[in-house]
C-alpha positions as CSV (number, residue, x, y, z in Angstrom):
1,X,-72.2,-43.8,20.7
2,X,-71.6,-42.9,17.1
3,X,-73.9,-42.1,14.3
4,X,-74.2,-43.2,11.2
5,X,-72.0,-40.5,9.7
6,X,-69.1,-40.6,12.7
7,X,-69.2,-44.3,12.2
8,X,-68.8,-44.7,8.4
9,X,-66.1,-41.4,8.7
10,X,-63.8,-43.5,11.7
11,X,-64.4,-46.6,9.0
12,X,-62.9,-44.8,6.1
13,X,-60.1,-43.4,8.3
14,X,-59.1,-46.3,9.6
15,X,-59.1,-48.2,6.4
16,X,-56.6,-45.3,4.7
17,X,-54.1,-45.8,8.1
18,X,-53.5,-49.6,7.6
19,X,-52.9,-49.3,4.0
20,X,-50.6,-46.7,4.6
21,X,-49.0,-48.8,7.2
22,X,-49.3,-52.7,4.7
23,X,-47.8,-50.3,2.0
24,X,-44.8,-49.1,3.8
25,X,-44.3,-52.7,5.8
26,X,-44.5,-53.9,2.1
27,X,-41.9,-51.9,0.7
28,X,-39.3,-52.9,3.4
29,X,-39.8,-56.6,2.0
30,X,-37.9,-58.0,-1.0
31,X,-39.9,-58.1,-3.7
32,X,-39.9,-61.2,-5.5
33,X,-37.9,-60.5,-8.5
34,X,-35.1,-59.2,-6.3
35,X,-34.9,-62.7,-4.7
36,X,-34.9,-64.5,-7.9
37,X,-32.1,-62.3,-8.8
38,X,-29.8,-62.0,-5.7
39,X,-30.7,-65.3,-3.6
40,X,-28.9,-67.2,-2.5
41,X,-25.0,-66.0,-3.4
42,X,-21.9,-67.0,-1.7
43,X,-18.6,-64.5,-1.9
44,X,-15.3,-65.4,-1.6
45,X,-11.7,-63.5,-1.5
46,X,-9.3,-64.8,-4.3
47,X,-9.2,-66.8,-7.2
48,X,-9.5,-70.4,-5.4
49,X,-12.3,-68.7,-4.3
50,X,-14.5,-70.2,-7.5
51,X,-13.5,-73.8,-6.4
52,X,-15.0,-72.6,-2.3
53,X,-17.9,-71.1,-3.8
54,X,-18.9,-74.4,-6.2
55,X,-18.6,-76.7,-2.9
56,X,-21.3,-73.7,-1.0
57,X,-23.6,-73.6,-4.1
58,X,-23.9,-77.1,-3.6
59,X,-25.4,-76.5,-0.2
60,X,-26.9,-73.2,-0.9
61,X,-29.1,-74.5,-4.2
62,X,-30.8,-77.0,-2.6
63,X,-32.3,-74.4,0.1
64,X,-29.4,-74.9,2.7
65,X,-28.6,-73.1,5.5
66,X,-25.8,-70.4,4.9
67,X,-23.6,-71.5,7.9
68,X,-23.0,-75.2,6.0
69,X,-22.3,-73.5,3.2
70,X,-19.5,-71.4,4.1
71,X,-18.1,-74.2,6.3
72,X,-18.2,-76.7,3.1
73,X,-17.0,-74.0,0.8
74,X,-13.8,-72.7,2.9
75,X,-12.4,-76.9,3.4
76,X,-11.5,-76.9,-0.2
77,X,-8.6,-74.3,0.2
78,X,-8.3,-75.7,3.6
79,X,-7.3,-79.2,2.2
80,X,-5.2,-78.0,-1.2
81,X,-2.0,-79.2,-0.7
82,X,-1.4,-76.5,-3.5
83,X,-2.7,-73.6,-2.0
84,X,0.7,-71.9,0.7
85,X,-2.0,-69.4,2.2
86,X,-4.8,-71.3,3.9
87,X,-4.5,-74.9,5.8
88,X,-2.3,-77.8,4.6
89,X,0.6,-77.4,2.7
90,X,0.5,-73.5,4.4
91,X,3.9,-72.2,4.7
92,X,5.1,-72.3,8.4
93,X,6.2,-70.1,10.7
94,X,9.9,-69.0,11.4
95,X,10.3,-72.0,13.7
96,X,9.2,-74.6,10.3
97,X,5.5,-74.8,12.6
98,X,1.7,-74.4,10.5
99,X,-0.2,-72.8,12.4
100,X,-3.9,-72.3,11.8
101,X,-6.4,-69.8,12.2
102,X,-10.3,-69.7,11.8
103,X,-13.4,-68.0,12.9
104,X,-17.2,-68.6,11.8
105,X,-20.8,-66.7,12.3
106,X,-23.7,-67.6,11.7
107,X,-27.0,-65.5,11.7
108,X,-27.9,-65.2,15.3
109,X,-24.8,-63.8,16.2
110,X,-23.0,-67.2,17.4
111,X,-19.5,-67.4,16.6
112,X,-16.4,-69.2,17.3
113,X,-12.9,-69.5,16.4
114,X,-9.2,-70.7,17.3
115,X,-6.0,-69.4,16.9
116,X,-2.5,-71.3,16.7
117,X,-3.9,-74.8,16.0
118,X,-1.5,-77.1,15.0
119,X,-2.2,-80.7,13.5
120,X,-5.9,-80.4,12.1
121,X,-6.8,-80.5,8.7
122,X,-9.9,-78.4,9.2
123,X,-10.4,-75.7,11.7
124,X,-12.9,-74.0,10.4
125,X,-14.5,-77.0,11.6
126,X,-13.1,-77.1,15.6
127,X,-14.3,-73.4,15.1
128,X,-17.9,-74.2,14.4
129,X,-17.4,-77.1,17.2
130,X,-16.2,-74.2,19.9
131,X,-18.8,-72.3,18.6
132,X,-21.6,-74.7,19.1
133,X,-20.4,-77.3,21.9
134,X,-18.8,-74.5,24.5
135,X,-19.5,-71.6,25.9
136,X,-16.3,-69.6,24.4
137,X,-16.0,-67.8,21.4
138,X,-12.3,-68.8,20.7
139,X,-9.1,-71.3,21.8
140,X,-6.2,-71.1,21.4
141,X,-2.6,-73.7,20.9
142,X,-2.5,-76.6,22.6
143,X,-6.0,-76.2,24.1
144,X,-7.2,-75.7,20.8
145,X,-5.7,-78.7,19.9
146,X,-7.1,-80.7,22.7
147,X,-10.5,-79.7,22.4
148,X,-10.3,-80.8,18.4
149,X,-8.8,-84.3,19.5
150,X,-11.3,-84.3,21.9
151,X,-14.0,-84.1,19.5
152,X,-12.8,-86.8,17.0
153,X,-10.6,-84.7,14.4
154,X,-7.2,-86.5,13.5
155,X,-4.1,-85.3,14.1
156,X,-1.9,-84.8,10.7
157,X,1.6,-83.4,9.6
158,X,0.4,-80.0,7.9
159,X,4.3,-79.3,6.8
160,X,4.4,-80.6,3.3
161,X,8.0,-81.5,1.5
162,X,7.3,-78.4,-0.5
163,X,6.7,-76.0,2.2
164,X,8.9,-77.5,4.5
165,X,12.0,-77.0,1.5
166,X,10.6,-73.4,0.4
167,X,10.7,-72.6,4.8
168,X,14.7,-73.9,4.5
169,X,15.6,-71.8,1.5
170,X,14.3,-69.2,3.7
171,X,16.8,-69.9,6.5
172,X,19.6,-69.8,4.8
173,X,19.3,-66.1,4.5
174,X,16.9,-64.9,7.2
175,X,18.9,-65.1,10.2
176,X,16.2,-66.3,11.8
177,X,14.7,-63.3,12.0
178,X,11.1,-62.7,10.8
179,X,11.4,-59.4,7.8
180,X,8.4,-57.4,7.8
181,X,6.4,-58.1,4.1
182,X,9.0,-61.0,3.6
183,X,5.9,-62.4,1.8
184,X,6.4,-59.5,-1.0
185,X,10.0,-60.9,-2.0
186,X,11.1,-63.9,-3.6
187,X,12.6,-66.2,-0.7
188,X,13.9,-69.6,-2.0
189,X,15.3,-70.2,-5.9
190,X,12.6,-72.0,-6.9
191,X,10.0,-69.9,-5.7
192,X,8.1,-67.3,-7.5
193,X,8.2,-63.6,-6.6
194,X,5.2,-62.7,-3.9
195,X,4.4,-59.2,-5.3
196,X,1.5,-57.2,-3.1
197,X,-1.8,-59.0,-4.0
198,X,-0.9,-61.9,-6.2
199,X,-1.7,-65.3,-5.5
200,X,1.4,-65.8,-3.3
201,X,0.3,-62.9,-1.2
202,X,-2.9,-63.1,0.8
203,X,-2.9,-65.6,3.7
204,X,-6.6,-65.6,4.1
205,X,-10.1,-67.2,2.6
206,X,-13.1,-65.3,3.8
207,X,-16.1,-66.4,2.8
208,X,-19.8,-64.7,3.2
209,X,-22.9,-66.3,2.1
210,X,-27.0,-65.2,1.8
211,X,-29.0,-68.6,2.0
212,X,-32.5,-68.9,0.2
213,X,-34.0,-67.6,3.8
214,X,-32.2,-64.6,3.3
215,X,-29.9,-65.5,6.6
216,X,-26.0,-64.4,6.4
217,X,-23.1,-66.4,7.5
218,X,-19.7,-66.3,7.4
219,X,-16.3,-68.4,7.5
220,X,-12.7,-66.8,7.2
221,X,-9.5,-69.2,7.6
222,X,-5.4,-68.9,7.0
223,X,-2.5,-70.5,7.6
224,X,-1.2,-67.3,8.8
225,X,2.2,-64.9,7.7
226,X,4.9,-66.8,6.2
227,X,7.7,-67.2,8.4
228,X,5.7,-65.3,11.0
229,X,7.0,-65.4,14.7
230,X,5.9,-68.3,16.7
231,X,2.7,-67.7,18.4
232,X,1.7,-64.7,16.3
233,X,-2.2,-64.3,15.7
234,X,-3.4,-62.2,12.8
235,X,-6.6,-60.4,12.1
236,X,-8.7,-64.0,10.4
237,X,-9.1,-65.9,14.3
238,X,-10.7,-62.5,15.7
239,X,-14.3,-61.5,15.2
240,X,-15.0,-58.0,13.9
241,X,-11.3,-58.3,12.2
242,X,-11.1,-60.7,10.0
243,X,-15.0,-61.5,9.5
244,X,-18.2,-60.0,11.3
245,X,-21.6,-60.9,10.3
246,X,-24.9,-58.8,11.6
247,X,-27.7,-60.8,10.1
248,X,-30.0,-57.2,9.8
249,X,-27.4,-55.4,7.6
250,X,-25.1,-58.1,6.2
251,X,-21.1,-59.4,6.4
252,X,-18.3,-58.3,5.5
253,X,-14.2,-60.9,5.8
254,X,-10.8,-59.2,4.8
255,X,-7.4,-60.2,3.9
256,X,-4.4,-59.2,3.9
257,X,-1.6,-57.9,6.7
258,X,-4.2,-59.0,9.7
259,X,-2.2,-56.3,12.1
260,X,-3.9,-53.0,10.3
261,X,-7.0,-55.4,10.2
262,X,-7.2,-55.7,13.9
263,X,-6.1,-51.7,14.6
264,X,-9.3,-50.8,12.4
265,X,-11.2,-53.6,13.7
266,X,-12.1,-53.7,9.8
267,X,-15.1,-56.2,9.0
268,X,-17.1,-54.5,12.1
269,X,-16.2,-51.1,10.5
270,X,-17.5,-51.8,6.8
271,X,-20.9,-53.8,8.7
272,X,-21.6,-50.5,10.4
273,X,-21.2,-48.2,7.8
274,X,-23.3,-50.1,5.6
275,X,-26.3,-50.1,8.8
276,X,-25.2,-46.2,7.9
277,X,-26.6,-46.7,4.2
278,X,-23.1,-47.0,2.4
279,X,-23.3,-49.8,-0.5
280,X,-20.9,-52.6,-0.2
281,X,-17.9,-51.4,-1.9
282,X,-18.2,-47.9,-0.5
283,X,-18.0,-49.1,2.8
284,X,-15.1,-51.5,1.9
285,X,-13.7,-48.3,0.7
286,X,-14.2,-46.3,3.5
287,X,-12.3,-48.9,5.7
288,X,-9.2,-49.5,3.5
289,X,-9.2,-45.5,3.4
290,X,-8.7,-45.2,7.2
291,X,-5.7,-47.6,7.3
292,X,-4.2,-45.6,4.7
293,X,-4.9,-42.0,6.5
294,X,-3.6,-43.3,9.6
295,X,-0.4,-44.5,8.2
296,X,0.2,-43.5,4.5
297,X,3.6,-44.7,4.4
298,X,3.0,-47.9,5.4
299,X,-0.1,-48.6,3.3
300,X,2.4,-48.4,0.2
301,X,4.1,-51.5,1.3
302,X,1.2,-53.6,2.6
303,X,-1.7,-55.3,1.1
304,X,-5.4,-55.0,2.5
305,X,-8.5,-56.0,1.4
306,X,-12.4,-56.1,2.5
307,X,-14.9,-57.8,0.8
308,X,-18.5,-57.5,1.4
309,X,-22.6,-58.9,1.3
310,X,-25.5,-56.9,2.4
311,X,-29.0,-58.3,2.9
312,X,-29.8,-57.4,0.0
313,X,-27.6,-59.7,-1.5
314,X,-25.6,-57.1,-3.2
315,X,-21.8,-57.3,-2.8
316,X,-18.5,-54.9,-3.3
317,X,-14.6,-55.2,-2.7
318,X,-11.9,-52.5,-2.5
319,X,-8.3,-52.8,-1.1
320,X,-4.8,-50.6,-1.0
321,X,-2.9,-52.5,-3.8
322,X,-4.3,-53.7,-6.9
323,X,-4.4,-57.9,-7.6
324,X,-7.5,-58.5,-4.8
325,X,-9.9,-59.9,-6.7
326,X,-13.2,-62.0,-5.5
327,X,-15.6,-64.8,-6.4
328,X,-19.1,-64.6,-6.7
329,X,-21.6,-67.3,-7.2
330,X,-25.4,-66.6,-7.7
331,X,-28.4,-67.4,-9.9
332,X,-26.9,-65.3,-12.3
333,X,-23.2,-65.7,-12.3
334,X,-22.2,-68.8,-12.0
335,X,-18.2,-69.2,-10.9
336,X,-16.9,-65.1,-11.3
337,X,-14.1,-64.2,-10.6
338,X,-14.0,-60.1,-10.5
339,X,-11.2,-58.1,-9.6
340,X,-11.7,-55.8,-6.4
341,X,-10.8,-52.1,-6.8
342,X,-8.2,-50.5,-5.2
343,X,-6.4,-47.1,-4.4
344,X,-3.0,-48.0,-5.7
């Protein structure tokens, strides 16, 4: 039994433990004017990226769930006739075929995707579908394509007049024959010149967003290469390449030449060296950084980017070339558009 003194001593001890232990639980939590400041915020890659991240705010404002958001924000590119990169009006393949690739994540670690769709306006969409209503992570062609039929999607012509003239122009001097960066060089009269980076030049969307709950999810889509072969898959379809999303660290999408993507296994890479303690656009850094030491001669021709979004809600870019640039919707900044860093 203890005395008085014991007892009032093992009192006073144990008080001093759990407010040692509230104190440091305490500091691992976000205090309240970080939230204000940082949640929620939706990133995006590129400049139509502003237009993607108004359609998530809508979702993300109101207290929505981070997965709807990114899937909302990433149909607007999806569905611009305008826009040659991602969805409709995407330029085709060397055989005059779009061909769409997608992949989502949400914050328990669900994902799906497809690869070579054909036909649908939306497959971000059949991507959340495989994702949710199978037990696969990704399909592919005309299964794909099935499954989306299957699940009430319509089936469309994605080869607009304009891509469908600009895919002819290429013919006529391509010998059929995909040319590696052919999307770096003018290739029809009437169409501007695709330097490294610009708007011509980056095939993807990749969208990460941090909801009111302070869950992550993610969203990356393309209509692939131009003039790609048939049947070729880059890095947006394949989780941990094009997009990766660990709801205790944060997210991080790229763009760019998918192939170095995939031989990094990029958006993993960045996720895990921020779990190291690397910020954002270090670890964005770090990534592009590999590609280039592993082939330096080939990073001067090619374009890469990685964007990422800790849990934090704090955000960073870096690619090879310069021209990357993201959007970034928050509290505070409303619809910016800021250009990434680079090496080159």
């Amino acid at each position: 039994m203890l005395n008085r003194r014991k007892f009032l001593q093992y009192t006073a001890f144990t008080s001093a433990m759990l407010s040692v232990k509230n104190s440091a639980a305490a500091a691992l939590l976000p205090t309240k004017s970080t939230l204000v400041a940082n949640l929620p915020v939706v990133i995006s890659t590129w400049d139509f990226g502003i237009a993607a991240n108004q359609a998530a705010w809508k979702i993300l404002s109101i207290g929505g769930r981070a997965l709807d958001a990114v899937e909302q924000g990433v149909w607007v590119p999806e569905a611009d006739v305008k826009n040659q990169t991602v969805g409709y009006g995407g330029l085709p393949d060397r055989d005059g075929r779009v061909t769409l690739d997608a992949c989502i994540m949400d914050e328990f670690g669900n994902c799906g995707s497809v690869a070579a769709l054909e036909h649908i306006m939306h497959p971000i969409s059949v991507a959340r579908k495989v994702m949710e209503n199978t037990p696969h992570v990704m399909l592919a062609g005309d299964g794909a394509l099935q499954f989306a039929l299957e699940n009430g999607f319509k089936k469309i012509n994605l080869l607009t007049p304009e891509a469908e003239k600009a895919w002819k122009e290429w013919l006529v001097t391509a010998k059929y024959s995909p040319v590696m960066n052919i999307e770096n060089k003018s290739y029809g009269k009437a169409a501007p010149q695709r330097l490294p980076g610009n708007q011509y030049n980056h095939d993807t969307i990749g969208m990460l967003a941090l909801d009111a709950k302070g869950n992550l999810s993610g969203a990356c889509t393309t209509s692939g290469m131009a003039y790609k072969l048939h049947g070729r898959i880059g890095d947006s379809p394949i989780i941990g390449a094009g997009l990766f999303v660990d709801n205790e660290i944060g997210g991080a999408t790229s763009t760019g030449v998918g192939e170095e993507v995939i031989r990094n296994v990029g958006s993993f890479l960045v996720v895990e060296l921020m779990r190291q303690g690397y910020p954002p656009e270090e670890a964005c850094k770090e990534a592009v950084m590999r590609i280039i030491k592993k082939k330096p001669q080939t990073a001067k021709e090619i374009q890469v980017g990685f964007l990422a979004l800790n849990k934090k809600g704090e955000y960073g870019a870096y690619a090879i070339q310069k021209g990357f640039s993201f959007a970034v919707c928050n509290q505070q900044k409303q619809d910016i558009l800021i250009p990434g860093k680079s090496y080159y």
